[in-house]
KEVEX-721211 format. One record per residue (C-alpha): residue number from 1; residue in three letters; x, y, z. Coordinates in Angstrom, 3 decimals. Layout:
% residues N
[node NUM ALA [X Y Z]]
...
***
This chain:
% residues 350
[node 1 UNK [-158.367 8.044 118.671]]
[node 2 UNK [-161.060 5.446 117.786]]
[node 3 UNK [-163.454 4.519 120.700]]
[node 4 UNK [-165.349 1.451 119.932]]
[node 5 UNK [-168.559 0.163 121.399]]
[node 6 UNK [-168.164 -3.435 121.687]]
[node 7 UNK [-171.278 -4.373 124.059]]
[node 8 UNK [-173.577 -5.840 121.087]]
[node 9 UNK [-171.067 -8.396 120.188]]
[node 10 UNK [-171.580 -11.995 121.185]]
[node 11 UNK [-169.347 -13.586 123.840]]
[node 12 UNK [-167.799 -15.706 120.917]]
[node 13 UNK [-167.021 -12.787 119.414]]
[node 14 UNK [-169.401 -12.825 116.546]]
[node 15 UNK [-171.801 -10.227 115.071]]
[node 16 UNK [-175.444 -9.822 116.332]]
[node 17 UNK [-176.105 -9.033 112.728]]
[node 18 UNK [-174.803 -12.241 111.477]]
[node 19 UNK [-177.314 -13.935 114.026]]
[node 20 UNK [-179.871 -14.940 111.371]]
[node 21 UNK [-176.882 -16.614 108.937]]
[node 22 UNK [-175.070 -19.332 110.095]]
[node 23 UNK [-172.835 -18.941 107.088]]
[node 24 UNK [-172.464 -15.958 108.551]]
[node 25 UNK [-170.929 -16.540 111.944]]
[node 26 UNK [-167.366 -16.611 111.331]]
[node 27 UNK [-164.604 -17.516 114.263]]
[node 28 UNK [-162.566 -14.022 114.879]]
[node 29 UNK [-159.163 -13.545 113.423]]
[node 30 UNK [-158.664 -12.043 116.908]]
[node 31 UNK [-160.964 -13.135 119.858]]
[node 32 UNK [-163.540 -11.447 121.950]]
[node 33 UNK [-160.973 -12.550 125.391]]
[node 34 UNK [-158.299 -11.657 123.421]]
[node 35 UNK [-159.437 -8.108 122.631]]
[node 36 UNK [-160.907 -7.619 125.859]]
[node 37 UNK [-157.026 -8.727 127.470]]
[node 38 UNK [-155.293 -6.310 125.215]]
[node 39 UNK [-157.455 -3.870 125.813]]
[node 40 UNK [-156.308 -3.958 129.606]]
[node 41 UNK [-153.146 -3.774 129.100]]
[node 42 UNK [-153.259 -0.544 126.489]]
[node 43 UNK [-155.414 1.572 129.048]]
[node 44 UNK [-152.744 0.396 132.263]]
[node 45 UNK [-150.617 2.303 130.003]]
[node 46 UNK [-152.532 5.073 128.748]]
[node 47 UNK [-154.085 6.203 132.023]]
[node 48 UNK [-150.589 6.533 133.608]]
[node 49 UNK [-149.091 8.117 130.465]]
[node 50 UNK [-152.567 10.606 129.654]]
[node 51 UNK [-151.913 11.450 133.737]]
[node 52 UNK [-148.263 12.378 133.211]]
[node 53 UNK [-148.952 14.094 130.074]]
[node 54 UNK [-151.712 16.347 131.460]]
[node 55 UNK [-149.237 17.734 134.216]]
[node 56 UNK [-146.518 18.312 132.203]]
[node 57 UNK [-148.696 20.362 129.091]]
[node 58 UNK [-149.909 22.180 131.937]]
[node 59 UNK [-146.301 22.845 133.034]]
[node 60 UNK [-145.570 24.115 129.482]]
[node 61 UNK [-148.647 26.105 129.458]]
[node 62 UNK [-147.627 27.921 132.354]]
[node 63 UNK [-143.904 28.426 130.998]]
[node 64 UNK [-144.436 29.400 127.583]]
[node 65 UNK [-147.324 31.432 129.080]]
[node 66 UNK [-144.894 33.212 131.466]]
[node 67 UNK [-142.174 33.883 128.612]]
[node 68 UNK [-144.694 35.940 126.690]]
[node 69 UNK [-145.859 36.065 123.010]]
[node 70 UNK [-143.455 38.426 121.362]]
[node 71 UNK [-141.965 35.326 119.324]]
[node 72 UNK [-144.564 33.353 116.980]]
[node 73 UNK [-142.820 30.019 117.892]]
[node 74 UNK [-143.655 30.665 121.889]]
[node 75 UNK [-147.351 31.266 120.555]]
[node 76 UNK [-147.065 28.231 118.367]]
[node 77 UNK [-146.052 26.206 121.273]]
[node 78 UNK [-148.523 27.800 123.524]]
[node 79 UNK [-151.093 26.333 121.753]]
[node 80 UNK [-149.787 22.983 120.880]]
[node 81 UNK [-149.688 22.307 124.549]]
[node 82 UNK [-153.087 23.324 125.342]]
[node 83 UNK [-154.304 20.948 122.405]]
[node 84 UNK [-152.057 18.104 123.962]]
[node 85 UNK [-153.568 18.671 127.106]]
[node 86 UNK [-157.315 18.744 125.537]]
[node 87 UNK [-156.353 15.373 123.622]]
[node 88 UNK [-154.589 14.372 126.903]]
[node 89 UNK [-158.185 14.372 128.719]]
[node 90 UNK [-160.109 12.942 126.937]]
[node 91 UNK [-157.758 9.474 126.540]]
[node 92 UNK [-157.929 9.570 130.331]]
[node 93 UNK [-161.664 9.278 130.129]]
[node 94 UNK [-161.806 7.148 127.224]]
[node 95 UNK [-159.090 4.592 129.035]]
[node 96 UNK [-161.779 4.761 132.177]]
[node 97 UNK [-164.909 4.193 130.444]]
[node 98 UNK [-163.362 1.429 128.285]]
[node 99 UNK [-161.226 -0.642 130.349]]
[node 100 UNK [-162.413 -4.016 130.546]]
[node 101 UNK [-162.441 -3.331 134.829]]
[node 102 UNK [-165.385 -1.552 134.627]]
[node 103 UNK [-167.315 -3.126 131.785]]
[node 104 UNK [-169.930 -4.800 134.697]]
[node 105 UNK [-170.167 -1.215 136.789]]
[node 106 UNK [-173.347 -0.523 138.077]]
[node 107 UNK [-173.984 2.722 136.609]]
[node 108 UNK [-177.476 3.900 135.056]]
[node 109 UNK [-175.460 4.634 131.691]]
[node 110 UNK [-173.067 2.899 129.376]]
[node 111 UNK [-169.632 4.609 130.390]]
[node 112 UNK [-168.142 3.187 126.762]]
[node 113 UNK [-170.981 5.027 124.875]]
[node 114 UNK [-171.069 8.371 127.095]]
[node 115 UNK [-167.653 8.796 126.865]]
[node 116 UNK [-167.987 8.469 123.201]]
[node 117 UNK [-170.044 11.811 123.063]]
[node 118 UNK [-167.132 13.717 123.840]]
[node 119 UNK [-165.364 12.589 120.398]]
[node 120 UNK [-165.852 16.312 119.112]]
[node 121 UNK [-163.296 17.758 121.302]]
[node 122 UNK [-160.629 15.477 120.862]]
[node 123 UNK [-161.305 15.716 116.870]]
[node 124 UNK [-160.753 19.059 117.295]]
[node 125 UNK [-158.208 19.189 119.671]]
[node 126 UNK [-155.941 16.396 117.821]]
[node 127 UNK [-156.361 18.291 114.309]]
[node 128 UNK [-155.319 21.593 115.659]]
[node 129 UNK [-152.309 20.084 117.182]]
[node 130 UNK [-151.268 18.619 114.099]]
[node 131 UNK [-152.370 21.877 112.111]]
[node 132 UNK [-149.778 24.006 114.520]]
[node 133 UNK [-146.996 21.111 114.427]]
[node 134 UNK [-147.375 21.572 110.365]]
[node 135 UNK [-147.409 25.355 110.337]]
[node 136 UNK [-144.059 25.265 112.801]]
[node 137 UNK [-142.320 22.870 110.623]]
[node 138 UNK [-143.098 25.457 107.280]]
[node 139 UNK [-142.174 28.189 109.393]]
[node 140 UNK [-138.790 26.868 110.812]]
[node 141 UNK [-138.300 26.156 106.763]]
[node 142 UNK [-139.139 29.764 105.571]]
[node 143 UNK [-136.873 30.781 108.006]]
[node 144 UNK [-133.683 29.014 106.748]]
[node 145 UNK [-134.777 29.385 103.267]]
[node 146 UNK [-135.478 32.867 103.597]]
[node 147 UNK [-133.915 34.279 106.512]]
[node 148 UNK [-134.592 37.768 105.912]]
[node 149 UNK [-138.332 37.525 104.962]]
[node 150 UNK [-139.613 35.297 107.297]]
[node 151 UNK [-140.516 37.604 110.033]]
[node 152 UNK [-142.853 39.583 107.510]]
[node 153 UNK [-144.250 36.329 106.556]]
[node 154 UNK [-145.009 34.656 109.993]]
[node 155 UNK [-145.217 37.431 112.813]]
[node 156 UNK [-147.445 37.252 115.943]]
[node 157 UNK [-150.214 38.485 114.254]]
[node 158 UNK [-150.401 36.210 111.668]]
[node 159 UNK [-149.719 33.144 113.801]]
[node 160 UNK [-152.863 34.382 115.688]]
[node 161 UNK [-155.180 34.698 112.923]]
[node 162 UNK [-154.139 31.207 111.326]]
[node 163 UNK [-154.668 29.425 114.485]]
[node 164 UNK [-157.533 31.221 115.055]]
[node 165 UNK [-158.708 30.445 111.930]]
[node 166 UNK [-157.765 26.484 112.491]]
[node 167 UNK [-160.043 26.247 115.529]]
[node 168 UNK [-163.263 28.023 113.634]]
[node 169 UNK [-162.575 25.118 110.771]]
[node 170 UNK [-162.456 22.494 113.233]]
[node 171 UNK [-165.365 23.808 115.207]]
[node 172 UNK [-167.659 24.320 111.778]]
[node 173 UNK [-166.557 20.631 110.467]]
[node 174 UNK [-167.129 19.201 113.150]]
[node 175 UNK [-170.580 20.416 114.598]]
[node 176 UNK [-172.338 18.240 111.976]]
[node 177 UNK [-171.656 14.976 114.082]]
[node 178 UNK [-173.349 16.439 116.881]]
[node 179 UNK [-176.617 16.408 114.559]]
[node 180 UNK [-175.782 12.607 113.554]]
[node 181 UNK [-175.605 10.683 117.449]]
[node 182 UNK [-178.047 11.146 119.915]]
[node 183 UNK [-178.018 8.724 123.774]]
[node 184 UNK [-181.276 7.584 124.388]]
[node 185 UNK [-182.021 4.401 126.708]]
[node 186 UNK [-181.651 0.773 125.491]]
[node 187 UNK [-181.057 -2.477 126.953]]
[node 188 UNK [-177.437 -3.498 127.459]]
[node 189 UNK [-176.622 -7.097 126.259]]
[node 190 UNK [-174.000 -7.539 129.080]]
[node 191 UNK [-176.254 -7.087 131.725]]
[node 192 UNK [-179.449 -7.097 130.149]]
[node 193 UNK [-180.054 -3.574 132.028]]
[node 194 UNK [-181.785 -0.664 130.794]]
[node 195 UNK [-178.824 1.933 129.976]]
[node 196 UNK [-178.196 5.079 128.495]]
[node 197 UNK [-176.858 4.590 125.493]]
[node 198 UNK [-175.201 5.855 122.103]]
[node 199 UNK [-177.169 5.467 118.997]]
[node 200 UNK [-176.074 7.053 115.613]]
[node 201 UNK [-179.327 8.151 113.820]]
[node 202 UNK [-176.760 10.021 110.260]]
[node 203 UNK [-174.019 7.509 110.093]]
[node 204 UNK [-173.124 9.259 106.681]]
[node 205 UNK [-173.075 12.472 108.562]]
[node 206 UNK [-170.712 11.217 111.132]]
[node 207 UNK [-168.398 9.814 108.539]]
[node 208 UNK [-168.120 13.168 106.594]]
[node 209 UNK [-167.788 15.728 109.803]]
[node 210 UNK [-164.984 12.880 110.575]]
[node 211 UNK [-163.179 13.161 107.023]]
[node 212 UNK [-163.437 16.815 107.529]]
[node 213 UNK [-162.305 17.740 110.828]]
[node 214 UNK [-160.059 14.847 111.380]]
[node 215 UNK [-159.025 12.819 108.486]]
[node 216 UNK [-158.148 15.335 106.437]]
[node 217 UNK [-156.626 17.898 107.940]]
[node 218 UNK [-154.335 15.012 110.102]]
[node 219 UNK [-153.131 13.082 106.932]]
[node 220 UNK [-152.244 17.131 105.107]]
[node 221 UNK [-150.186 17.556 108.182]]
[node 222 UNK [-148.810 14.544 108.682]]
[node 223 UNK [-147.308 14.617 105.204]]
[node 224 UNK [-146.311 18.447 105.278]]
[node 225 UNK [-144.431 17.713 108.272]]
[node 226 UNK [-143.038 14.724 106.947]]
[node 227 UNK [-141.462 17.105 103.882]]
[node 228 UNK [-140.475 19.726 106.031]]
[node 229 UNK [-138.591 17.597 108.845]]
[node 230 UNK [-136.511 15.796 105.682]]
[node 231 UNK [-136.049 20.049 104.018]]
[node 232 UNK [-134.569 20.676 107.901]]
[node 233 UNK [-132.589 18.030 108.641]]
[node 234 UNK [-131.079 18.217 105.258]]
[node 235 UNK [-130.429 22.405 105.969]]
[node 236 UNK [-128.807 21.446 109.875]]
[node 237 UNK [-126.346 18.728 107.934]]
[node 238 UNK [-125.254 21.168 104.966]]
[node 239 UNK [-125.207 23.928 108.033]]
[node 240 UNK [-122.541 22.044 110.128]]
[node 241 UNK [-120.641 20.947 107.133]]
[node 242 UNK [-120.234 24.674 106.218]]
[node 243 UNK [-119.588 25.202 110.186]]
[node 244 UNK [-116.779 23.041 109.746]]
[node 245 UNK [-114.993 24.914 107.452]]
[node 246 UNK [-115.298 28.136 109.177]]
[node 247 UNK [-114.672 26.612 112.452]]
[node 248 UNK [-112.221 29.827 112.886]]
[node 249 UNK [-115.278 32.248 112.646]]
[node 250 UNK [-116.893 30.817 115.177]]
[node 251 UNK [-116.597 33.907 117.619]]
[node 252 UNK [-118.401 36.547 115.667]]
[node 253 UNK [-121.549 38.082 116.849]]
[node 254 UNK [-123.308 36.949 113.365]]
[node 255 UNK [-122.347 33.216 114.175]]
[node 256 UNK [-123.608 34.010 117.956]]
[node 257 UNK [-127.353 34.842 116.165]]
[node 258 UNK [-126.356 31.628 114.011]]
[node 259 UNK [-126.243 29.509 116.840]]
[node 260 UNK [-129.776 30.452 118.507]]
[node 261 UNK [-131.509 29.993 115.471]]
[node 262 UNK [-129.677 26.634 114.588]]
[node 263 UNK [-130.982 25.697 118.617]]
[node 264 UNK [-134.860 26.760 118.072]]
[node 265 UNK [-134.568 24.700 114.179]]
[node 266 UNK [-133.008 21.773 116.224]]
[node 267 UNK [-135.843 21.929 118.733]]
[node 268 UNK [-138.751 22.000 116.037]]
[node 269 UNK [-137.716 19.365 114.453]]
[node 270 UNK [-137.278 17.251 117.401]]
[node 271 UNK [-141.009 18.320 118.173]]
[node 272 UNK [-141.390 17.282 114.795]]
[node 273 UNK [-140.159 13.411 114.966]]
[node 274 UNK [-141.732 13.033 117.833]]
[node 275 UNK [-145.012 13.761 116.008]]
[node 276 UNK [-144.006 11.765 113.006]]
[node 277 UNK [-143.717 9.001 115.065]]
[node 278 UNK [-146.452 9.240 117.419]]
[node 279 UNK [-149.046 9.631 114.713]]
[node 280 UNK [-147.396 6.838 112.001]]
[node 281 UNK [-149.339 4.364 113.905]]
[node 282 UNK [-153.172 5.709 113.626]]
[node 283 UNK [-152.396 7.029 110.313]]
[node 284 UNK [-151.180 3.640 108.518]]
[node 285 UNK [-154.266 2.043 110.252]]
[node 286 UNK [-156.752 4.975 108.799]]
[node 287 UNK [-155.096 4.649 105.620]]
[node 288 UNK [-155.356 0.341 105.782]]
[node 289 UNK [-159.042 0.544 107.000]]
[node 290 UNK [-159.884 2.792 103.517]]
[node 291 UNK [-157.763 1.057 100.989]]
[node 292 UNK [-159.243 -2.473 102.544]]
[node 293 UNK [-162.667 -1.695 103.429]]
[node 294 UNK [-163.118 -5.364 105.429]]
[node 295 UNK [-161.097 -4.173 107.781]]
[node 296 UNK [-163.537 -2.527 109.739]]
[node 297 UNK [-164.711 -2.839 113.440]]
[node 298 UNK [-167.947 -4.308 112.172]]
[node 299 UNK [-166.561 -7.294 110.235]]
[node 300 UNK [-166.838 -10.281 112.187]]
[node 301 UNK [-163.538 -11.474 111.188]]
[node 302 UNK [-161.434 -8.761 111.456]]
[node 303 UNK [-163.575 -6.428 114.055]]
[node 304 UNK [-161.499 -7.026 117.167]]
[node 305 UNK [-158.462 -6.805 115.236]]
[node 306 UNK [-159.007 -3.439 114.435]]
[node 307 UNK [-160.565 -2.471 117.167]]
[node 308 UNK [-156.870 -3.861 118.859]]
[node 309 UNK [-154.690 -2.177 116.495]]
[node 310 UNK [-156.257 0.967 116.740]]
[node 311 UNK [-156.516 1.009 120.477]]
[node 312 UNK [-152.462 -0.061 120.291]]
[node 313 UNK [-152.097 3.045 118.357]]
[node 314 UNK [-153.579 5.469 121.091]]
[node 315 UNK [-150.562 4.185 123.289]]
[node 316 UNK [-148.069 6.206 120.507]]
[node 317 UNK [-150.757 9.114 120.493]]
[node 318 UNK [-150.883 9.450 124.373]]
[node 319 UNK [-146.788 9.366 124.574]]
[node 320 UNK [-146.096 11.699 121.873]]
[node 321 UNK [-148.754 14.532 123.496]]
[node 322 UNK [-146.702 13.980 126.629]]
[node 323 UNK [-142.691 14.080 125.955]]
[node 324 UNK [-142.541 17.798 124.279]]
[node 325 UNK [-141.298 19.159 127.837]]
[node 326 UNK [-138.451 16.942 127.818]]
[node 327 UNK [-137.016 18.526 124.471]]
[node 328 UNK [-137.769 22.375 126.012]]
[node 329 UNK [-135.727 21.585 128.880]]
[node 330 UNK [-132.858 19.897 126.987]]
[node 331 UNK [-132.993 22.423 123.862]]
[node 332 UNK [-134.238 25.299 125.236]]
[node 333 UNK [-132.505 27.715 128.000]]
[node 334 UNK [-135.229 30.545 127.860]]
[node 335 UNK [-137.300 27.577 128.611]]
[node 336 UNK [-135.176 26.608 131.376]]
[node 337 UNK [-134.830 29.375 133.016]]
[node 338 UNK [-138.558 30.612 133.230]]
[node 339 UNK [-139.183 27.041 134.592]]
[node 340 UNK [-136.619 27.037 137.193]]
[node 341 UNK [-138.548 30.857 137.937]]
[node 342 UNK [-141.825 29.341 138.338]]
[node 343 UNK [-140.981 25.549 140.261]]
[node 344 UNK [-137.896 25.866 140.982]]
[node 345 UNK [-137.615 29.582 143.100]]
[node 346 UNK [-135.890 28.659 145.938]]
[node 347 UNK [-133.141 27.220 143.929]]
[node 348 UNK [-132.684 29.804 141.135]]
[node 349 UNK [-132.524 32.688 143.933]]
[node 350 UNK [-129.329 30.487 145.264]]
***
């Protein structure tokens, strides 16, 4: 997510830099009331979606919790919801500190810019949850390529130590930023106040701890779980073509064990899509704002476009960290059951 400070912009929705060149002071593919309009329609969305989405990874932290760790995916899981959640959070605050609402509150700091400090965690947070959704999609993989091997390869143990090992990364990559801002106070152009504000003292330290600890390790995922959701879906097809054709040994206890493993693989790579599609969005506009460097939020032609498109983006983000608990309940009957245990008592006794 991409949290933009927008204060030191003129009203016409040119840049304060370009105030000593005329030449320089070019009309906005995208106005400053236009952003500003968008922008209150994205965060009406994302604040009801990010609230939604924090009760319901809480829900499958407390299910997956209660089922125990004795399978690697229920680990896996386990911590994909509790980066979801982290993610989750700080949208919510992000959608509050930016909404157009409460650009004129009379607070003694800028809420855009102090919400911005907290851009660490969701790093973090995001690349972790793409890191897990990447290591379940090459797990579910091992397993149907190599059945009988892949419970040496990925047991509880190991699943531990690479996630462990995921959130030292992202904690060492991303520590550098904190070195690179700093809030001190400075006069707010809006209303000409004396704020706390966000100031960036290593801009070329913020921009590598970003490659690092987001970039990076998002766009690997992305495209491993890209590969792997094509490997799966390719495995269930040639699966229930050869189910087909021994649709009279359906009955035996080996077929039984077939069909809970074909239900978890069918789960994972719904988990999967929904990730693909959730994160398409933010990565084709990281991708567009590298390979055409103009299209920056600085540029006083296309700034508020990009500051749109990536704000539109969060919207995909937000919904994708919220819907997992819709495929555990449909896909999932330990899932199921250990939630109708924990909300649903009253019922399950009856």
């Amino acid at each position: 997510m991409h949290v933009y400070q927008i204060e030191g912009w003129t009203t016409e929705g040119t840049s304060p830099q370009a105030d000593d060149d005329t030449s320089m002071r070019l009309a906005p593919l995208l106005s400053y009331a236009q952003l500003l309009n968008i922008l209150f329609y994205v965060f009406n969305l994302t604040i009801p979606i990010s609230f939604f989405g924090i009760l319901t990874n809480i829900t499958n932290i407390l299910v997956f919790y209660k089922m125990g760790f004795s399978s690697p995916s229920n680990l896996s899981l386990f911590c994909l919801a509790i980066s979801d959640l982290l993610c989750l959070c700080y949208i919510l605050i992000v959608s509050f500190g930016n909404h157009p609402l409460f650009a004129y509150v009379d607070v003694a700091f800028s809420l855009p810019d102090v919400t911005r400090t907290g851009a660490n965690v969701y790093w973090a947070s995001a690349a972790i949850g793409a890191w897990i959704t990447a290591v379940i999609t090459v797990e579910r993989s091992c397993c149907v390529a190599f059945p009988m091997k892949v419970n040496r390869i990925f047991s509880q143990k190991s699943i531990a130590a690479l996630i462990g090992s995921m959130v030292i990364y992202q904690i060492a990559s991303g520590l550098p930023r904190s070195f690179g801002i700093v809030l001190q106070w400075g006069v707010s152009p809006k209303t000409n106040k004396t704020l706390i504000t966000f100031v960036t003292s290593n801009p070329r330290l913020i921009i590598t701890s970003y490659l690092a600890s987001y970039s990076i390790p998002v766009l690997t995922s992305f495209f491993v779980v890209v590969l792997g959701t094509v490997f799966l879906i390719t495995k269930l097809k040639q699966n229930s073509q050869l189910r087909v054709s021994l649709k009279g040994l359906q009955n035996n206890q080996a077929n039984k064990l077939s069909d809970k493993e074909l239900r978890l693989v069918r789960t994972m790579v719904f988990i999967c899509i929904i990730f693909i599609v959730g994160s398409t969005p933010g990565i084709l506009m990281s991708v567009a704002t590298n390979v055409h460097p103009p299209l920056n939020t600085d540029d006083p032609y296309l700034g508020f476009l990009c500051m749109a498109c990536f704000d539109i983006s969060v919207i995909f983000i937000s919904v994708h960290s919220s819907v997992n608990i819709f495929v555990y309940l449909r896909m999932g009957s330990n899932y199921r059951r250990t939630f109708s245990e924990i909300f649903l008592s009253k019922s399950s006794k009856e």
